[in-house]
C-alpha angles and dihedrals in degrees: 000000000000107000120233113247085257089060101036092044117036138050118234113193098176109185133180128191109282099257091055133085107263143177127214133203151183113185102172105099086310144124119272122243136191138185115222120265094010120108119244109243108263094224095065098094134204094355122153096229116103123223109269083224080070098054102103119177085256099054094041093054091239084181092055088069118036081058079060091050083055095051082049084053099056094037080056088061087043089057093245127133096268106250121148124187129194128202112200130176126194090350077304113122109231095173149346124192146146154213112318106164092123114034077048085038071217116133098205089052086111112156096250094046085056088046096045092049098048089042099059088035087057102038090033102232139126089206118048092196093154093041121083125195131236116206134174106219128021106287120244134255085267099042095045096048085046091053084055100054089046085055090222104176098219147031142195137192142189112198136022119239110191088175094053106009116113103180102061094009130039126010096354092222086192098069095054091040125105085222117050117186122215099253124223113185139176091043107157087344107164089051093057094046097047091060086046090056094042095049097056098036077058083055096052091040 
């Protein structure tokens, strides 16, 4: 779909307070992304993102994941940040999995690394072009350039990580990338930051 000169053209970064419901987004040859319950500005134009008010629990795969919330779960009792990462093709699950650093003792065993690989083992392909990801927190520098060289269309999150996230935060991959996902964010948010914040309140403990 051809972009208006607005989207093409200028960048739009739209931000609320942090306790408020907010959108993001990059305009400028980059991914879209939305926060959960806020309206995407009208004037935006022809952009791919879809009004959070359309979202409906159908349409953002609530189920997904919450299956990836599971995955976080069982990472939590490994002693592993609890990150849990879907890959679902067509509304048909593929794959679910989670951190796994230290059972692996190995430091690139992210959620969405262990996904992507079974994914492409069980369907047999190198591009996941059909399938999109459900993560529960933003992925890192590393995930979210791997998402991009699978070519998954889309992809979800849960939580926002300021400190380690690289697609709102950091260094935004998706803006230098050749494939650029559409972005949902703020799916099932408060639940996947409340096992973060246990896990590492245990840590402190």
């Amino acid at each position: 779909m051809e972009k208006t000169s607005l989207t093409q053209y200028l960048p739009l970064i739209y931000l609320i307070a942090q306790n408020s419901w907010c959108i993001i987004e990059q305009l400028l040859g980059c991914s879209q992304v939305v926060r959960q319950r806020v309206l995407i500005p009208s004037f935006v134009g022809s952009s791919p993102t879809t009004p959070a008010s359309e979202l409906t629990e159908d349409s953002m795969n609530i189920d997904f994941m919450r299956i990836a919330l599971s995955e976080a779960e069982r990472a939590f009792n490994r002693d592993s940040v609890p990150i849990g990462a879907v890959i679902a093709q067509n509304d048909n699950l593929i794959v679910a999995a989670g951190n796994e650093v230290m059972k692996k003792k190995d430091p690139v065993a992210h959620a969405e690394i262990l996904a992507i690989q079974r994914a492409c083992k069980i369907l047999d392909l190198r591009i996941l072009a059909q399938c999109d990801i459900y993560v529960t927190l933003e992925p890192c520098a590393m995930c979210a350039q791997a998402i991009s060289l699978a070519h998954i269309k889309n992809l979800y999150f849960g939580a926002y990580s300021p400190k380690y996230g690289a697609v709102v935060n950091g260094a935004q991959i998706f803006q230098h990338s050749t494939h650029k996902p559409k972005v949902v964010g703020g799916i099932l948010e408060s639940e996947s930051e409340l096992l973060l914040k246990n896990f590492f309140k245990n840590k402190r403990s």
